[in-house]
N, C-alpha and C positions, 0 to 999 in steps of 0.2 A: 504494500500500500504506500501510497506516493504523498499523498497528503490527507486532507480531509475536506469534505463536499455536502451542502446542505441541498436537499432535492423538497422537490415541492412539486402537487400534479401537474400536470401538463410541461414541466420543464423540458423533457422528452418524446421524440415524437417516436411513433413505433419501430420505425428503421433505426432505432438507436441512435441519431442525429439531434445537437440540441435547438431547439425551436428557438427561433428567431422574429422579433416583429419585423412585419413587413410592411414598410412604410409606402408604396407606393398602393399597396390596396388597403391602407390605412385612412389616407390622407385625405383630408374633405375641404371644401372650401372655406375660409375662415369667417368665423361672425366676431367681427370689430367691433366693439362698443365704445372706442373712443382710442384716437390719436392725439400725442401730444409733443411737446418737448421741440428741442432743437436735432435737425435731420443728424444721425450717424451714417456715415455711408451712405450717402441718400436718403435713410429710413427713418420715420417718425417710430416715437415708441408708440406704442399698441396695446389694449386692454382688452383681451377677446375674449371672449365666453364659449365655451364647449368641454366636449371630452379630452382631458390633455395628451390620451394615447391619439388621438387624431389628430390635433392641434403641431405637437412633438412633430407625427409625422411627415406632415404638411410641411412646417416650419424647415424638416430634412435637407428641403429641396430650394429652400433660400438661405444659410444659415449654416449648415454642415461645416465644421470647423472653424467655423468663424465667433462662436460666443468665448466670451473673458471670467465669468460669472455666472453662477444658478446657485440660487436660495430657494427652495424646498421646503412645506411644512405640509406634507402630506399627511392624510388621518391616522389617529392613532389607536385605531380597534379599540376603541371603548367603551364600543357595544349601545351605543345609543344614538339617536335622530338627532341631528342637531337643526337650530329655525333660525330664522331671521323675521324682524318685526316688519310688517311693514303698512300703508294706512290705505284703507279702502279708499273707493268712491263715496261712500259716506263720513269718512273722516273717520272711522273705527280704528283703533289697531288692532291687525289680525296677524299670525305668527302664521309662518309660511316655509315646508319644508327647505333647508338647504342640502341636507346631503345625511346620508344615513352613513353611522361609522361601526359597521357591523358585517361582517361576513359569515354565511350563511354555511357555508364550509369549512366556516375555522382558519386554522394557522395558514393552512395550503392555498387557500382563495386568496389570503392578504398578501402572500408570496407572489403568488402567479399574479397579484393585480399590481404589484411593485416592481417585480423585476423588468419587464418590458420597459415599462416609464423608464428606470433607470438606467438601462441600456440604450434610448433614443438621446435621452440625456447626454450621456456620454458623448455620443457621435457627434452632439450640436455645438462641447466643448473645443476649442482652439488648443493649440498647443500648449500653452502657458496658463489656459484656462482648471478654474478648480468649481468644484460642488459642492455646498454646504447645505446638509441632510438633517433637518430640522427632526427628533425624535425621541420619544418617551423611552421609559424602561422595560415597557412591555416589548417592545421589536426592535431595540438599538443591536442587542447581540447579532441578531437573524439578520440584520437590515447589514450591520459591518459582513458579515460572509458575504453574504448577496454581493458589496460593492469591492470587497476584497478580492473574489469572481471576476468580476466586469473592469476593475480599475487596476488593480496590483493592490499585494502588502505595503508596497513603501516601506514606512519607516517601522514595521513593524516584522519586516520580512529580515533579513540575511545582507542586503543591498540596501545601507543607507541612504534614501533622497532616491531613490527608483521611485517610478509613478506608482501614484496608488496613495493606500494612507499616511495624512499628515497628521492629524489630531485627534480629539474629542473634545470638546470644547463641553465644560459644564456649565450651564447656565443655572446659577443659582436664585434663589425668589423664594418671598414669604410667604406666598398668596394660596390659600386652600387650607384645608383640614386635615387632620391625623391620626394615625391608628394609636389605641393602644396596646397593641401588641407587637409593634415594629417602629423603626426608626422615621420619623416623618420625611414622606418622597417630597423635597426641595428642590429638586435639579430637572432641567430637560440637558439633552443631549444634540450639540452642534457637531456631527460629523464629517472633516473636510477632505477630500479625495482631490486630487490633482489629477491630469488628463496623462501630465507627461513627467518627466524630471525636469521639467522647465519651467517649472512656474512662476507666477507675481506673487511678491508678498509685502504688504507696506505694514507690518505689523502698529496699531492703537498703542500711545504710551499710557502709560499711570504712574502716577508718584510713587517714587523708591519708599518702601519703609525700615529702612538697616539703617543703623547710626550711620555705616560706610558712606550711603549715597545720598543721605539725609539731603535733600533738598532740589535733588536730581531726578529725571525721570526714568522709567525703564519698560520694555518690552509690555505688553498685558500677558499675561499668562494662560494657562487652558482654562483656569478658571474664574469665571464671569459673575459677580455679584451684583447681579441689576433688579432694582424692583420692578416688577410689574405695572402693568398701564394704570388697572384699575384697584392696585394695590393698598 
């Protein structure tokens, strides 16, 4: 045995060959809900609305090696509807579904519904471009194989600065309630993958706190103490 491999249904197709999304019968026409900003390349930025495994593939075909950046805060399986408020024609507020965060098959459905996305992802990234994988505690582990898969170990493999993984980034926060019977879950999980060994990095300072640099700044580190919006 050569390593170790997380499998999920449909990863495989019966000729033992691993499935692959196909963007060109993927890809649909885009619904734009609004353009803005000053043109890159030509291009306004774009706020579209749809499925993003279509959207992704769509995008393939303008865009393929050419993104710097993706921020990611995909659902995190737990198991309920979530709404948005919004006001009738009569002035009422009425709560209107936005997206259900539950799979109906379990751990294998929320695989098979992630890995595609993050393999279209991949391909949209530029050389120097990185991923940052917005994710709870419940699928961080599952969610690093999946990208350890698709991107490389990095810095966690054999090969220091090879593509693949750069961090984990803790974001920590006071906001929500706690068990008694375990340590209170404070943290989400920023997972940052690089496309290549090339990448950008302008690392955020923060004030030193050692007498040493007393009054100096330094690097931020993986771990992120920020409150919440509505904290």
């Amino acid at each position: 045995m050569r390593g170790v491999e997380l499998l999920w249904p449909g990863k495989y197709a019966p000729d033992g060959r691993r499935r692959q999304p196909d963007p060109a019968a993927l890809a649909r026409p885009l619904h734009i809900v609004a353009a803005a900003g000053d043109p890159v390349g030509g291009r306004l930025g774009r706020l579209v609305l749809g499925d993003n495994l279509a959207v992704l593939s769509t995008w393939l075909g303008e865009l393929r090696g050419e993104v710097d950046l993706v921020y990611i805060d995909p659902p995190f399986d737990i198991g309920t509807t979530h709404t948005i408020r919004r006001t009738s024609g009569a002035g009422e507020a009425v709560a209107q579904t936005a997206f259900h965060d539950a799979w109906d098959d379990g751990e294998g459905g929320y695989l098979a519904f992630m890995a595609p996305r993050l393999e279209l992802l991949r391909d949209l990234l530029a050389d120097q471009g990185s991923l940052l994988l917005h994710c709870g505690h419940r699928w961080e582990p599952a969610l690093a194989l999946v990208c350890d898969e698709l991107f490389g170990r990095g810095d966690r493999g054999r090969r220091p600065h090879a593509a693949g993984f750069r961090n984990a980034v803790r974001w920590t926060y006071g906001l929500g309630g706690s068990s008694a019977r375990c340590y209170p879950k404070k943290h989400d999980t920023i997972l940052w993958y690089t496309r290549s060994a090339r990448w950008h990095f302008e690392p955020p300072r923060t004030p030193a706190r050692s007498q040493r640099m007393r009054g100096e700044s330094k690097k931020q580190p993986d771990v992120w103490d920020l409150p919440a919006i509505n904290n």
